[in-house]
N, C-alpha and C positions, 0 to 999 in steps of 0.2 A: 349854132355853136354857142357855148355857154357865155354869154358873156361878159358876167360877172370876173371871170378869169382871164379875159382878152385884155391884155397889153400889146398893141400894136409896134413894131418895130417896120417903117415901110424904110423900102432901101429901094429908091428910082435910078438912080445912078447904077448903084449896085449891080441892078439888074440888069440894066443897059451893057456896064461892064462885062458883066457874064456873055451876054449873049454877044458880044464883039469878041470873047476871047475865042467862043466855040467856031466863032463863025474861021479863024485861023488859025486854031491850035489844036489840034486832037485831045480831046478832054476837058477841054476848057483851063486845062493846068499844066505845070509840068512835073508834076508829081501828083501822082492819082489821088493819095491821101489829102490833096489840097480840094479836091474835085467837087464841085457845087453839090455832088450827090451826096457829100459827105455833109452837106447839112439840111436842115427844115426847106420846106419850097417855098421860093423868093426870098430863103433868109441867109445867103451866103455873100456876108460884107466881101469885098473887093477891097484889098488894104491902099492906104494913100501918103500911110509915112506910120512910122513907131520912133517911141520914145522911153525908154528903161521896158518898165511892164504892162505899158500903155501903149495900144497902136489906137488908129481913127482909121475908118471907113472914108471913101469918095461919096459918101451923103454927110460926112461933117460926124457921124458918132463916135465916140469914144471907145474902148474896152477894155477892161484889166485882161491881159491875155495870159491864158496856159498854152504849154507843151509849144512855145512858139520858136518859130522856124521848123518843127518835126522835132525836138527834142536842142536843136543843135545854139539856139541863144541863151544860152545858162547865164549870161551875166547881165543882159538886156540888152534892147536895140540900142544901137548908137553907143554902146560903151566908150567913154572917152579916153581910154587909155589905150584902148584896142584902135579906135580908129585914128586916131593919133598916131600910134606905130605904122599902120597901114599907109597913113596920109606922107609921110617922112617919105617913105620908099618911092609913091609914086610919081615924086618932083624927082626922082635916081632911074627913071626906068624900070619896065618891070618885068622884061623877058632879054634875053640874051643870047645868042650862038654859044657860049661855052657858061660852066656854070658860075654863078652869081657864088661872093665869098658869104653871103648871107647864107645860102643851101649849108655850108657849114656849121656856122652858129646856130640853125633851126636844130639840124641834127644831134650838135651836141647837148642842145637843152634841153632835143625830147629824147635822148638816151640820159641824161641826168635826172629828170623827171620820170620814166619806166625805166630803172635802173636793172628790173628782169630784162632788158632784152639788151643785143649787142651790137643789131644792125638794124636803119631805117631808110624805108623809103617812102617819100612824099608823093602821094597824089592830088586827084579834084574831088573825087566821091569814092564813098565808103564801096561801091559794087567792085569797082579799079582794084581795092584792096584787095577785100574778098578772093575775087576771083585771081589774082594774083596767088593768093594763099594758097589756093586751092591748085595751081598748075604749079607749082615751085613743089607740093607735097606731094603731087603725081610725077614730078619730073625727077625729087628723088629717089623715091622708094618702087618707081617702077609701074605704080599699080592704076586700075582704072577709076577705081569706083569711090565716092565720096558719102561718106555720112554726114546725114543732118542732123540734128538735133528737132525732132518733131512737134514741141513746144513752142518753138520760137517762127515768128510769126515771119521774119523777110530776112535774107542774107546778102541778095542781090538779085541786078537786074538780070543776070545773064540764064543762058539756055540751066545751065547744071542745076539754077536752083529755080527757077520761074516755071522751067516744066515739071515741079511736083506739084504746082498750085493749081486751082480752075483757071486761070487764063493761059494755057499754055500750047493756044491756037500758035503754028508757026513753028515747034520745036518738035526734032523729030522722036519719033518712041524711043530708038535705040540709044540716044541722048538721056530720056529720062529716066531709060533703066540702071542707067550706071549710079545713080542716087540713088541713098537707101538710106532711111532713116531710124534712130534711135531717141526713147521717150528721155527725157528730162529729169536726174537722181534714181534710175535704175541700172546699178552698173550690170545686176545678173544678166535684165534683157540685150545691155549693151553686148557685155560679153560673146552672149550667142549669137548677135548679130555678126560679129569678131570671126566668131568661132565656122558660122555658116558659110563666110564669104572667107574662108581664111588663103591671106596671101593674096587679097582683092581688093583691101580699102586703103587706101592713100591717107585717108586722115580723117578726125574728128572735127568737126566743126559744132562751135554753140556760142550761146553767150553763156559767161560763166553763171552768171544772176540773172532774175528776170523777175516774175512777179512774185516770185516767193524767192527764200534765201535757200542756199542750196546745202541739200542734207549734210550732218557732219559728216566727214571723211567722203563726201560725193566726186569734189572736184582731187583731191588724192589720189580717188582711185581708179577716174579716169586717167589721171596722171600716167599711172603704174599699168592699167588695161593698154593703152595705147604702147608705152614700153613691151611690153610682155607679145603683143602683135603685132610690133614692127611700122607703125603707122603715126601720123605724126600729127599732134596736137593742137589746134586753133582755138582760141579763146577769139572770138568779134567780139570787140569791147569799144565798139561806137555809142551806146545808150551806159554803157555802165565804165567808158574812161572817164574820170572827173567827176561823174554823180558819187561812183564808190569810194575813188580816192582818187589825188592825181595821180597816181598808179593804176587807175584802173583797179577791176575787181580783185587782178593777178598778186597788186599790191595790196589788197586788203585781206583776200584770204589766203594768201602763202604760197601759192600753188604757180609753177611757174609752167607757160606753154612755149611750145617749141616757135611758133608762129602765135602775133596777134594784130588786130587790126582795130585803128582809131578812128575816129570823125565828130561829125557833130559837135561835142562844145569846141572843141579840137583848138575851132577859128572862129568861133562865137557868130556865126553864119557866114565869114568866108569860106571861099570851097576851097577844102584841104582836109584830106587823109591821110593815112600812114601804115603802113606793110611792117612792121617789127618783129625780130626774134635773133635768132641764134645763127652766130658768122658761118658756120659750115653749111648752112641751107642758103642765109641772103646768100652767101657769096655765092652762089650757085649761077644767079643773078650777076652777077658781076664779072670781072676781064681776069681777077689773080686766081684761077685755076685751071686748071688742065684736062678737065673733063668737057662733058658737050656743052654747048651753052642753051641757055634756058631764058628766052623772051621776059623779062618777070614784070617790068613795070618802065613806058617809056611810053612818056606823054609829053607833048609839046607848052602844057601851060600848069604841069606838075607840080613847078615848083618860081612859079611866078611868085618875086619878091614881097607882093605888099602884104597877102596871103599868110608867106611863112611867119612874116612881121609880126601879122594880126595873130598866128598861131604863137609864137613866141610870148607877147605881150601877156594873152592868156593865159598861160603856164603862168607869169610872173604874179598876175593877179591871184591867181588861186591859192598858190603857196605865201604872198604878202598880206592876204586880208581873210584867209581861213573862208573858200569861198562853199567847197564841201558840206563844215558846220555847220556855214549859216541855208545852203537847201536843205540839209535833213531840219530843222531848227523850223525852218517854214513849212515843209511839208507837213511836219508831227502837228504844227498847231492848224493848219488847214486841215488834214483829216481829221482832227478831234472836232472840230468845229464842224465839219460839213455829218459827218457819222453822230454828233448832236442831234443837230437840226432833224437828221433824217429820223432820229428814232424818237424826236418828241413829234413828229407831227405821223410818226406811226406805219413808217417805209422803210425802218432801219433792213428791214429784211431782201428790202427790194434795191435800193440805192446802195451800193455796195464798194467800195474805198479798196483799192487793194494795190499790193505794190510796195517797193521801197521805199521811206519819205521823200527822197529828192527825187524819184519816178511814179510819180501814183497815176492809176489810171482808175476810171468809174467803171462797175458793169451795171444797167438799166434792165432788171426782171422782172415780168410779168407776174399776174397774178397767181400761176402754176409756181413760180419758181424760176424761169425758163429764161433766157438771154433774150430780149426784145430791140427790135428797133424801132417798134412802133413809141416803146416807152423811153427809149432813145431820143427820138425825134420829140415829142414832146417835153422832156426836160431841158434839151437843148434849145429850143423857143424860148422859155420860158427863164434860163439863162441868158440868152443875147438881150429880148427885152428887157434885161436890166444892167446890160453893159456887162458880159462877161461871155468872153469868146474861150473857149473850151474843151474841145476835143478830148483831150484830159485832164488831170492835175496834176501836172508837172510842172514845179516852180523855177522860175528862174530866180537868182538873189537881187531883181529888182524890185521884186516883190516888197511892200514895206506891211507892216500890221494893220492900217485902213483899208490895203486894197484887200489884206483876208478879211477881215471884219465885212466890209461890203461882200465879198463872195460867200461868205456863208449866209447874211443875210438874204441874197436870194435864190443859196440853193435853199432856203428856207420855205421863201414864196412857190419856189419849183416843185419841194415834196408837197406842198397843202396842197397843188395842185395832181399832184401825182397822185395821192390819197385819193381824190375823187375819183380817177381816173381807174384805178383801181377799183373802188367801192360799185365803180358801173359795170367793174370787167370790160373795160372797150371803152381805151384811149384816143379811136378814132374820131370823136368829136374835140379832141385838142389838137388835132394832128394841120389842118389845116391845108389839108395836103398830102402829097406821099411821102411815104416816111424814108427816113437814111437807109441808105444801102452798103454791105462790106463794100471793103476797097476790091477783096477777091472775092469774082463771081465771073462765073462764064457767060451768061449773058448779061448782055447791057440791059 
């Protein structure tokens, strides 16, 4: 191996950790995206505490961390105003036989803050939501069949959307045929899909944003497609509530969906979700109608106090300290800085920045052109040996201007190295090992 370019990160603990979680936990994680495959071999830190935009590994190192928690810590670890609210609740109890007067106050502030919708329900995970959506718009409209949105990469854990993926050992065909998907700003193709299954689709599902911004009049005319087909509208706006606006994307581009679902910054990594939309569908869900009733969302720890607390607080934070601003504000100067770096050490082509500024994610292409993991797996080495844990570049507003400053500095050290790697056609001598693997893939 070259060694001129070897910056050793060893992580003993670490790896110990690892191998104690496999040895009890299926995957070594509880979310596959956390999964040791997801990074270099022997270099996946095992966290031991975080602190704003700095967590430390159980060997004692440090990290400016991106995209942490999965997108869902937007304001940093340990936020003290968040945990603060959370800490009050749970000297008060935090689960109850009938509901807590808090479940109200959560409700009214997150229907004052998506002031598109008219009714909410609280869960623990964004799949709860999802799939909630998704049987409350087959329960009204009758019908079977659910559209995806083909662009977008996870919607939930459950059979309707997991058996379109490659891991979809366990779910049966006739399950995944009722899915059908639609590409991402093509309303023609959408339509025909509309038009093919007509009087078949329950609803639309997507995120309204994702890595690009979505065509003018796109999200309109999905609007007006789903009207016009009788089928009913889902915006998942787990990644894009609070990055877009605290409205959500629904509040930033005008467009209102009949159904939407929250998470992640939500509760700045307490578990808590949220099911919103329009009173004649929740209520569907609910005891003041006369029609059949519809299972929609009843969970035992749904609406655990400290939770809604921590999710309330949030809302407070974003709206008092402009917290949207300031991730677009970091991400703009992160990406200018990292798309620098890359194009003065002559990778601009290859190391690729893409995304909204408070969601940015990397793509790593080879010498063709081509999505690599191999070139994946070597940037990402060469990122942790200098203390920066990174998955993506999605900021959280703990972020302060030193910890970009050091992050570009070594995606700086990262392209020099990646140039070579390049220059040899075969980054298999930085690799150190086997390279990253998707999260979806059918075999292990």
């Amino acid at each position: 191996m070259p060694t001129e370019d070897t910056q050793e990160l060893l992580l003993p603990r670490s790896r110990t950790a690892n191998e104690r979680l496999h040895a009890m936990i299926p995957g070594g994680a509880h979310t596959y995206a956390k999964g040791d495959d997801q990074y270099p071999a022997d270099l996946a830190p095992v966290i031991s505490h975080g602190s704003g935009a700095h967590v430390w590994d159980v060997d004692g190192n440090r990290y400016i961390e991106y995209g942490s928690g999965l997108r869902s810590v937007s304001l940093g670890h340990a936020h003290p105003r968040v945990t603060e609210a959370a800490r009050r609740e749970l000297d008060r109890g935090s689960n109850f036989v009938r509901p807590s007067i808090l479940e109200v106050e959560a409700a009214e502030r997150f229907l004052a803050t998506v002031p598109t919708a008219e009714m909410v329900k609280f869960a623990k995970n964004g799949s709860d939501a999802t799939t909630a959506a998704v049987r409350l718009a087959r329960a009204a409209t009758g019908r079977p069949r659910v559209a995806i949105c083909a662009d977008h990469p996870f919607f939930s854990v459950d059979d309707w959307f997991i058996g379109t993926t490659p891991m979809s050992a366990g779910i049966p065909a006739e399950t995944n045929e009722l899915t059908v998907r639609f590409p991402y700003g093509d309303l023609a193709a959408t339509e025909e899909l509309l038009t093919r299954y007509e009087g078949e689709v329950a609803c639309l599902i997507l995120e309204p944003a994702a890595q690009t911004e979505p065509p003018p009049g796109y999200l309109a005319g999905l609007r007006a497609l789903a009207d016009r087909h009788g089928c009913v509208l889902v915006f998942d706006e787990m990644i894009t509530g609070f990055r877009w606006s605290e409205a959500g994307a629904q509040g930033l581009y005008g467009v209102v969906p009949d159904l939407s679902t929250f998470g992640k910054a939500l509760g700045n990594g307490f578990a808590v979700s949220a099911l919103a939309g329009r009173r004649e569908l929740m209520e569907l869900g609910g005891l003041r109608h006369s029609g059949e009733r519809v299972f929609l969302l009843s969970t035992t720890h749904g609406a655990e106090t400290h939770s809604l607390a921590a999710a309330m607080a949030v809302q407070t934070v974003y709206t008092e300290e402009g917290v949207t601003a300031r991730l677009h504000a970091l991400g703009e100067r992160l990406a200018a800085g990292v798309r620098e770096a890359a194009a003065a050490m002559g990778v601009g082509d290859h190391l690729v920045v893409r995304g909204r500024a408070s969601n940015l994610v990397f793509a790593t292409l080879d010498e063709k052109g081509q999505p690599s993991q191999e070139y994946r797996t070597l940037f990402l080495r060469r990122l942790l040996a200098g203390g920066v844990l990174a998955p993506s570049f999605v900021v959280s507003s703990a972020l302060d201007d030193a910890d970009i400053d050091h992050t570009v500095d070594v995606v700086a050290q990262a392209c020099a190295v990646y140039r070579k790697a390049l220059d040899a056609a075969d980054p298999t001598p930085w690799l150190a090992g086997r390279p990253v693997k998707p999260v979806f893939r059918r075999l292990v």
